[in-house]
Each structure stands twice: as C-alpha cells, then as structure tokens.
C-alpha positions in Angstrom: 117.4 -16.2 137.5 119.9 -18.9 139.3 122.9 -17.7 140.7 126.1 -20.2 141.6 129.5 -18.7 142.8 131.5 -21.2 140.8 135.2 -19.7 141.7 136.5 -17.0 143.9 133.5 -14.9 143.9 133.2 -15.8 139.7 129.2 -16.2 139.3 127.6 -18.4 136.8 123.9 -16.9 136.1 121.3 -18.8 134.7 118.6 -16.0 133.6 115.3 -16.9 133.1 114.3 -18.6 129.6 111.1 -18.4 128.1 110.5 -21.0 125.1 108.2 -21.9 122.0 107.3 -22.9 119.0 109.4 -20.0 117.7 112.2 -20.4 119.9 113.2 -18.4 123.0 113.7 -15.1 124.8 115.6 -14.2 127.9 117.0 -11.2 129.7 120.8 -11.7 129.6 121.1 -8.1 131.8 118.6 -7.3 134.5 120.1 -4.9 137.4 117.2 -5.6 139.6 117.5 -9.8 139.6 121.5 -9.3 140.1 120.8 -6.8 143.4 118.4 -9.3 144.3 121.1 -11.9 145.0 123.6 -9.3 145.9 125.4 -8.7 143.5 127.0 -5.3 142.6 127.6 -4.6 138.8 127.0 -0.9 136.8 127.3 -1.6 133.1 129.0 1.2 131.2 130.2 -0.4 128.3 129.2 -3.6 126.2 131.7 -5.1 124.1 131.7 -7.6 121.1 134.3 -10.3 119.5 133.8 -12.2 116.7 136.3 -15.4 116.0 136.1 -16.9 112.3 138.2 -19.6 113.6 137.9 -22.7 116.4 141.0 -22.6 118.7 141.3 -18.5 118.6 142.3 -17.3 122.1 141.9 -14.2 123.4 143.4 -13.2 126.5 144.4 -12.9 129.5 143.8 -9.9 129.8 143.1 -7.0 132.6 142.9 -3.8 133.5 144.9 -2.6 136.2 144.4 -0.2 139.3 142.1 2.2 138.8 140.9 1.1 135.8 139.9 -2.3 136.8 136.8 -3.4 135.1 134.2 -6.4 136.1 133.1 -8.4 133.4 129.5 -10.6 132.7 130.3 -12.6 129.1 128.3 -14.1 127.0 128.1 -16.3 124.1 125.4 -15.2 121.2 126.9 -18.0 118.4 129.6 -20.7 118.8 131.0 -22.0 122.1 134.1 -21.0 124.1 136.1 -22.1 127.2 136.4 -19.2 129.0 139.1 -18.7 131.8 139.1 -16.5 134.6 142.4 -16.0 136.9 142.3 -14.8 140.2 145.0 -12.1 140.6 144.1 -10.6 143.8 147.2 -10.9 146.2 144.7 -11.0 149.0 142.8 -13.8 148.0 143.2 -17.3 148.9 142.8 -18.3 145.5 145.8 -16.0 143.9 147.6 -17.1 141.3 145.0 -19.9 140.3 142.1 -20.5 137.5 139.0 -21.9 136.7 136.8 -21.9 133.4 133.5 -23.1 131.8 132.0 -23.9 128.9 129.8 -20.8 127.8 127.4 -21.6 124.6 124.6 -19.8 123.2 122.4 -22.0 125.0 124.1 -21.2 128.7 123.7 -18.6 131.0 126.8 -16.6 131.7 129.5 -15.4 133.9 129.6 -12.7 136.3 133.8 -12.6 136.8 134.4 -9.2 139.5 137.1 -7.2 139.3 140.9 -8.3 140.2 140.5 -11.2 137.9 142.4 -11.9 134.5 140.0 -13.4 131.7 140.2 -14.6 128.4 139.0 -17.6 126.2 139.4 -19.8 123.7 136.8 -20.6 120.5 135.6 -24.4 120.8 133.6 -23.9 117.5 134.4 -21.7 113.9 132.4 -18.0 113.9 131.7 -17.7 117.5 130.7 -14.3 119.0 131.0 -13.1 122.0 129.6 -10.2 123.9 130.4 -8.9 127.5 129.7 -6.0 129.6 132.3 -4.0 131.6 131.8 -1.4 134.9 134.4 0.8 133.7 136.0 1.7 130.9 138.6 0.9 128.6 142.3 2.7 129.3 144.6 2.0 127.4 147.6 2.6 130.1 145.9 0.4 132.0 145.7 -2.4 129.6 147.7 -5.3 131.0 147.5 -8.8 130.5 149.5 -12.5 131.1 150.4 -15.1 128.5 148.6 -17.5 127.4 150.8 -20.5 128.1 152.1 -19.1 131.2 153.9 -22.2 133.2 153.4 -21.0 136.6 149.4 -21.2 135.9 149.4 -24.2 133.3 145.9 -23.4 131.7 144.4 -26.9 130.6 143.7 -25.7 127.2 141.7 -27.6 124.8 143.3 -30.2 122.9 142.5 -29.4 119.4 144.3 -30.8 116.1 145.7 -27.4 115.1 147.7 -24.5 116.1 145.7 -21.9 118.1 144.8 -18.4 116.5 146.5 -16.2 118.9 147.0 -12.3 118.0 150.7 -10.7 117.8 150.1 -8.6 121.2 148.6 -11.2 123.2 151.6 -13.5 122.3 153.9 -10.8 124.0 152.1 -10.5 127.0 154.1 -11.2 129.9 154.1 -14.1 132.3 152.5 -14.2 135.5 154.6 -13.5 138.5 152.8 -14.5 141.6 155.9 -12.7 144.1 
C-alpha cells in the first residue's frame, strides 16, 4: 500500500495490486496497512451509488457535529471527479477544495472528517462505493451547493446539462463567516 496526503490531511491510497492472465485482485480495506501509516479509520457502514448517466453529481454533502463521518471512496465501474472541501474553521485550508480522478483502475481516497464531498460521473453507469466511521443521521445531514460562487468548483466541461437530484439543488451555499 502507498500512501500520499494529497490535500488537507485528504489521502490518496494506492493498495497493493496483484495481476494475471485473469486479471487482478487487491484489498481495497485493510485496517492493519492503514495503522501502519497512521492512519485512524473504523468502518461502520459501506455505502453504494450507482449513476446511469455521465455528468451526474452528487454532493456536497456532510454530516454535521456529532455525526460527522470520514469517508474512503471508491470507484468499482466508470470514472468520477471527486471533490473534497475543507470546512474546518480551524484549518488553514477552510473554505477551499481539491479533487481527483478516481477510476476502477485507481486507488482511492481517504477524506477525514470536517470535509464536504461529493462528485461528479465522467463516464455513463458508474458505481461507486465508500465506507463511513459513523453513521447516517438524518438531522445531521447537511450539505452545500453544487455551484456555490464563493468555492467555484472547476467542474467538468461536458456538452450537456448535469444530472443533479431535487435536494442537492436546494442545498445551501457555503458561508465561510
């Protein structure tokens, strides 16, 4: 397993591939590797999405105090640009983003709690699986718009409109004060 902090404590983990003839096999979750290069995460939930479309964006979304959850995502089928917002009013990096291109061929992203996530589908019938440390509430559900000015996500540029659900487009916008 290789481990880069590629944002505001936002980990990019390459586990260890094994390839043949037949194809490959690799442990996308291994508690022991992650303590290894100190990293702290407790799995209690696993979660799934499934996009039919390209341009479908889910997100931003977070759970607030106590509730926060810490996220590893990744990409079985399909491609994504996936966005992670620091929201931590005590870090130097509040109020700003960063993203990568996950695939079924990448590792995947270790994104810690305090941060707002979401993505958007770079190819038709991608799915998309993450693991959480705590779970879901549903009075703790928050999240921030998608187009919010004050963060001004560089999207992808795509020919048409994004597939964006009715709740996500009410979200509100960020407020960094």
């Amino acid at each position: 397993m290789k481990v880069k902090n590629i944002f505001s404590d936002v980990f990019y983990i390459e586990p260890t591939k094994f390839e043949d003839s037949r194809g490959f096999f690799r442990e996308n979750f291994n508690y022991r590797d992650l303590k290894k290069n100190n990293l702290e995460f407790n799995s209690v939930q696993d979660n799934y999405s499934f996009s039919k479309k390209r341009g479908t964006i889910r997100g931003l979304h977070f759970q607030n105090f106590p509730h926060e959850q810490a996220k590893i995502v990744y990409v079985a089928s399909g491609e994504i640009l996936d966005i992670f917002v620091d929201i931590r009013k005590d870090s130097k990096n509040y109020g700003k983003y960063s993203s990568i291109i996950l695939n079924e061929s990448t590792g995947f992203v270790l994104i810690p709690k305090g941060f707002a996530h979401g993505f958007c589908t770079l190819k038709d019938e991608t799915k998309v699986l993450y693991k959480v440390d705590n779970y879901y509430n549903l009075e703790s559900e928050s999240g921030i718009i998608w187009n919010d000015s004050f963060l001004n996500i560089d999207w992808p540029q795509l020919e048409e409109p994004f597939l964006i659900s009715e709740k996500d487009k009410k979200l509100k916008s960020f407020n960094p004060s």
